[in-house]
N, C-alpha and C positions, 0 to 999 in steps of 0.2 A: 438690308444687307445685299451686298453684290459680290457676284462669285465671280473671279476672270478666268481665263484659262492664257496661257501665253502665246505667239502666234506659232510656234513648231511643235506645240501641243493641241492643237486645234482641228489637227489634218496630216494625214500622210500626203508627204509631197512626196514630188518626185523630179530631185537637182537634173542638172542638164551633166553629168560625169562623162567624160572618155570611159570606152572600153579598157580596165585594165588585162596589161598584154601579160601573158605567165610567159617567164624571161629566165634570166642565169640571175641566181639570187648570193647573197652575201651571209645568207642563211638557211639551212634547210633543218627540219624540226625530224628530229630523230627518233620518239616516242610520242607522238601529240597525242594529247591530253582535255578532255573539257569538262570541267562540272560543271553538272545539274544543281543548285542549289535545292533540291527535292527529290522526293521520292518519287518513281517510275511513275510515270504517267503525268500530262498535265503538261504546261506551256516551257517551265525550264527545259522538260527533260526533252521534246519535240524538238527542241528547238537545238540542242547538244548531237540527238541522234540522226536525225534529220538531215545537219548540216556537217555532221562527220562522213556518213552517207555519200552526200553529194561530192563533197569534196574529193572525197576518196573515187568516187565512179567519172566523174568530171578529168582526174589527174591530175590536180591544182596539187594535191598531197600525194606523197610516195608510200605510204603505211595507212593501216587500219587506226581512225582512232577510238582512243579509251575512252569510253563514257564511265565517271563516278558521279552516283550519287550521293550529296552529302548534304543534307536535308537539317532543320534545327533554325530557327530564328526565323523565320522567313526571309531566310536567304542568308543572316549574318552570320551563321558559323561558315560558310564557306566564306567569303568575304573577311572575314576575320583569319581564316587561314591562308587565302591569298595574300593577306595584307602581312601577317604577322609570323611567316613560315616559307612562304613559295615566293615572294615577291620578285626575286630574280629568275625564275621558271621559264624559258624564254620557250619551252615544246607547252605550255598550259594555257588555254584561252577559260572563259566562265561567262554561263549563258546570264543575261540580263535582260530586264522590261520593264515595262513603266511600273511594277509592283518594286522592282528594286529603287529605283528613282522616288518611290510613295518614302519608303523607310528611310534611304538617307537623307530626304526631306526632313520625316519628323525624328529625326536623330534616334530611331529606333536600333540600329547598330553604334552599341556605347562607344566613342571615342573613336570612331572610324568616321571620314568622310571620302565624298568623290574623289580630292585628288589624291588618293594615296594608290588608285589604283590606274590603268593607260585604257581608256575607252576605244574601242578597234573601229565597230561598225555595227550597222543593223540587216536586218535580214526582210524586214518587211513590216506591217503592222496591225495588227489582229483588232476591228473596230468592237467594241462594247457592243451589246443588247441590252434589252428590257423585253421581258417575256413572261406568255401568263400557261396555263393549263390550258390543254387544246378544247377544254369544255370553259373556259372560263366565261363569266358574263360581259366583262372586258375588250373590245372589239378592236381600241386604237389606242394609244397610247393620252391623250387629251383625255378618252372618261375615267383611264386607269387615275392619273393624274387630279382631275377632277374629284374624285372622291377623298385622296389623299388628302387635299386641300380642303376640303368638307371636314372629314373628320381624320385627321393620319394616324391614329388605335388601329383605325378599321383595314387598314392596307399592312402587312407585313415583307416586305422584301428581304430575301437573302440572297447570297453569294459567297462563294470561296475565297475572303478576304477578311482578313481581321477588320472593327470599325474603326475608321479612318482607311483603310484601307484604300488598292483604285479600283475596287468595285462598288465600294461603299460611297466615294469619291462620283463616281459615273452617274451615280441615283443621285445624289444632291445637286450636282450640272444642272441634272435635267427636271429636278423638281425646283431650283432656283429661277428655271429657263419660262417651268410653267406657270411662273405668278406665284408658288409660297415662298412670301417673306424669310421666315423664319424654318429652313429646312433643316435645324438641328430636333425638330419631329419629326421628322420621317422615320418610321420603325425601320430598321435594318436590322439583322439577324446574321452573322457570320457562322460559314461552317469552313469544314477542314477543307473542302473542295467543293467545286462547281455541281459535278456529278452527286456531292450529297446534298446539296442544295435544291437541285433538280430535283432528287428524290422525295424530297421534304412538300417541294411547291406537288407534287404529284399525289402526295399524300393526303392534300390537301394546309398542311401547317400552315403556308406559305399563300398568297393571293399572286404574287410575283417572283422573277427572277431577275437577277443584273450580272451577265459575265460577260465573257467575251463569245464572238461568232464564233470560232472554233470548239468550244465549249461546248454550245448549243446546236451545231450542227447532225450530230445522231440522232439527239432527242426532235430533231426539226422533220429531220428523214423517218422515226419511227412513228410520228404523227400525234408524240406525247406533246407536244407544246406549241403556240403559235408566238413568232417572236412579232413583239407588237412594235418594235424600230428599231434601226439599227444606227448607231450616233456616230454615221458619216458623212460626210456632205453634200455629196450626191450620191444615189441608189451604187450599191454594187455591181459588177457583171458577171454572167453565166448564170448557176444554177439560185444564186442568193439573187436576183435581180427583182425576183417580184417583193422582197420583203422592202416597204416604208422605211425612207429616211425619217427622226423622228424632226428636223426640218420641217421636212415637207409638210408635215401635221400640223405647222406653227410652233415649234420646240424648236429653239436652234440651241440643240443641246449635241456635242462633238465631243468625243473620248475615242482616241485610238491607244491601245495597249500596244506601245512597240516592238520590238524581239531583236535585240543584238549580245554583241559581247564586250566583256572587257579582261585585261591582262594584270598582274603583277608589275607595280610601280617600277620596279626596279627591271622590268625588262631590258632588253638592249634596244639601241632604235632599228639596227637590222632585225631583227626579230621582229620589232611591231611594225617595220616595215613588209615584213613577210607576209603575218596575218593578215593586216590590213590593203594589202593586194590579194590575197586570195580571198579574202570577204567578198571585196571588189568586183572580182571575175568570175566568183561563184553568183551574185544575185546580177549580173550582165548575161549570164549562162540564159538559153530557151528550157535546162533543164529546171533551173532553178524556177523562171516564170509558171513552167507547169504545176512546179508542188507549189508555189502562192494561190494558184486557181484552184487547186483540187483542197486546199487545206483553208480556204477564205484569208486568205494574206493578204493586204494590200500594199500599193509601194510605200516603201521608203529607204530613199538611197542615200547611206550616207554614212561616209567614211573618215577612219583620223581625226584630225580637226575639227571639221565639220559635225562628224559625231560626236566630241564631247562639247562643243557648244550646246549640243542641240540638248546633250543631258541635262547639260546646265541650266538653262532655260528650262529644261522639265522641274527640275530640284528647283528655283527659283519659282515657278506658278505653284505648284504644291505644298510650298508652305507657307505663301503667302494665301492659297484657298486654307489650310489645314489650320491658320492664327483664324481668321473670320468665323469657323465653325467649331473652334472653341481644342480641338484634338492636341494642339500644342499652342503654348503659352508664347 
């Protein structure tokens, strides 16, 4: 069996874009609005407050925005109320990542798909790990690998993603990458979150972890974990720099978890004209580069158009990986 990934799923790129200019607009949002499709803490909600934040300290936005959390499906109750309630909301954007992309892939939000809603832009892309206990016997990603493929009982991985999920997703990549045929053995163990997964691997339950760099970065800095690669293409920079691509190891195993947003269908085009210039101008900002580096973001620039191609192609490789390993039919 072979697992593809698609080529805008493979890597954060980084398009050649104009600076967009913040100009005299044909709309300005009066109450802006974003859900978290979850509960505080964790990739939606960073990615809502984060980016409300900036906006607002930038000037791109005139008002404070409202962060709601509305948690339930992973992700499809909000989705389902965009879609079936706000869809003309032209002041409400709603955070997204390659976990929303995993779902409307395997049609886990019933009767909803991508175009029902207007995809804006992305904000950056948070590369996957593969990580063990800072005591573990475990050195590189190959002997972690290695065993799996000896015996896969013996290795348990978890992560904050349901199976099938894209953390669950990220482990198969990369145990398809390392020579097991049949990676519908690999143990995987989903929890509610990252942090309890962590806790689990520390407890010992766990032999490994799979989530994203930002996930892993506290537990990196308190010296609870050593992350054994990180599934980008070439090494990080700054303070992530020493950790191993798992490439480099001989794994050419690639998983970036994106982070953008999208809008109700029924928006106006001034309106998604609006967001999608201040997305623009906000990750064009030096300030916005800074919180990518301080928070392990890497690029990915891409706007309108370009961005929901780029979904598209995500929701098109995930479910054609997601029929090969059996998660949907």
């Amino acid at each position: 069996m072979t697992i593809t990934i698609g080529r805008a799923m493979l890597a954060a790129v980084t398009l050649a874009v104009a600076p967009f200019a913040v100009q005299a607009q044909d709309f300005i949002p009066e109450n802006p609005e974003c859900i978290a499709p979850a509960n505080p803490g964790g990739g939606w909600d960073f990615t809502c407050r984060q980016v409300g934040k900036s906006l607002q300290d930038e000037g791109i936005i005139n008002s404070t925005m409202q962060v709601v959390n509305l948690s339930g499906g992973g992700g499809g109750v909000a989705f389902a109320e965009v879609v079936n309630k706000r869809a003309d909301d032209n002041d409400l954007i709603v955070a997204a990542s390659s976990a929303t992309a995993t779902r409307l892939a395997q049609n886990a939000f019933p009767g909803n798909t991508m175009d029902q809603v207007r995809w804006l832009g992305s904000i950056g892309a948070d590369y996957g790990v593969i990580a063990v206990a800072a005591d573990s016997e475990y050195a590189d990603l190959p002997a972690l690998m290695a065993k799996m493929k000896e015996d896969p009982k013996a290795i348990s991985i978890g992560g904050g993603s349901a199976v099938g999920g894209w953390d669950h997703l990220k482990v198969l990549i990369a145990a398809q990458k390392a020579g097991i045929e049949d990676v519908r053995g690999v143990k995987y163990i989903a929890f509610a979150g990252g942090g309890e997964a962590v806790t689990q691997l520390l407890a010992g339950s766990l032999q490994a972890f799979t989530g994203d760099l930002s996930e892993a970065k506290g537990f990196v800095e308190s010296g609870d974990i050593k992350v054994l690669a990180v599934l980008a293409p070439e090494r990080l920079e700054g303070e992530f720099a020493d950790i191993p691509t798992a490439r480099e190891q001989g794994i050419d195993a690639i998983g970036a978890n994106w982070r953008g947003f999208y809008a109700g269908g029924d928006m106006s085009d001034a309106a998604y004209d609006y967001w999608v210039n201040a997305i623009g101008t906000l990750y064009a900002s030096d300030a916005w580069k800074t919180v990518m580096e301080n928070n392990g973001l890497a690029p990915l620039d891409l706007q309108g158009a370009e961005f929901e191609a780029f979904v598209q192609e995500s929701v098109d490789s995930i479910t054609a990986l997601s029929k090969e390993i059996g998660i949907i039919q």
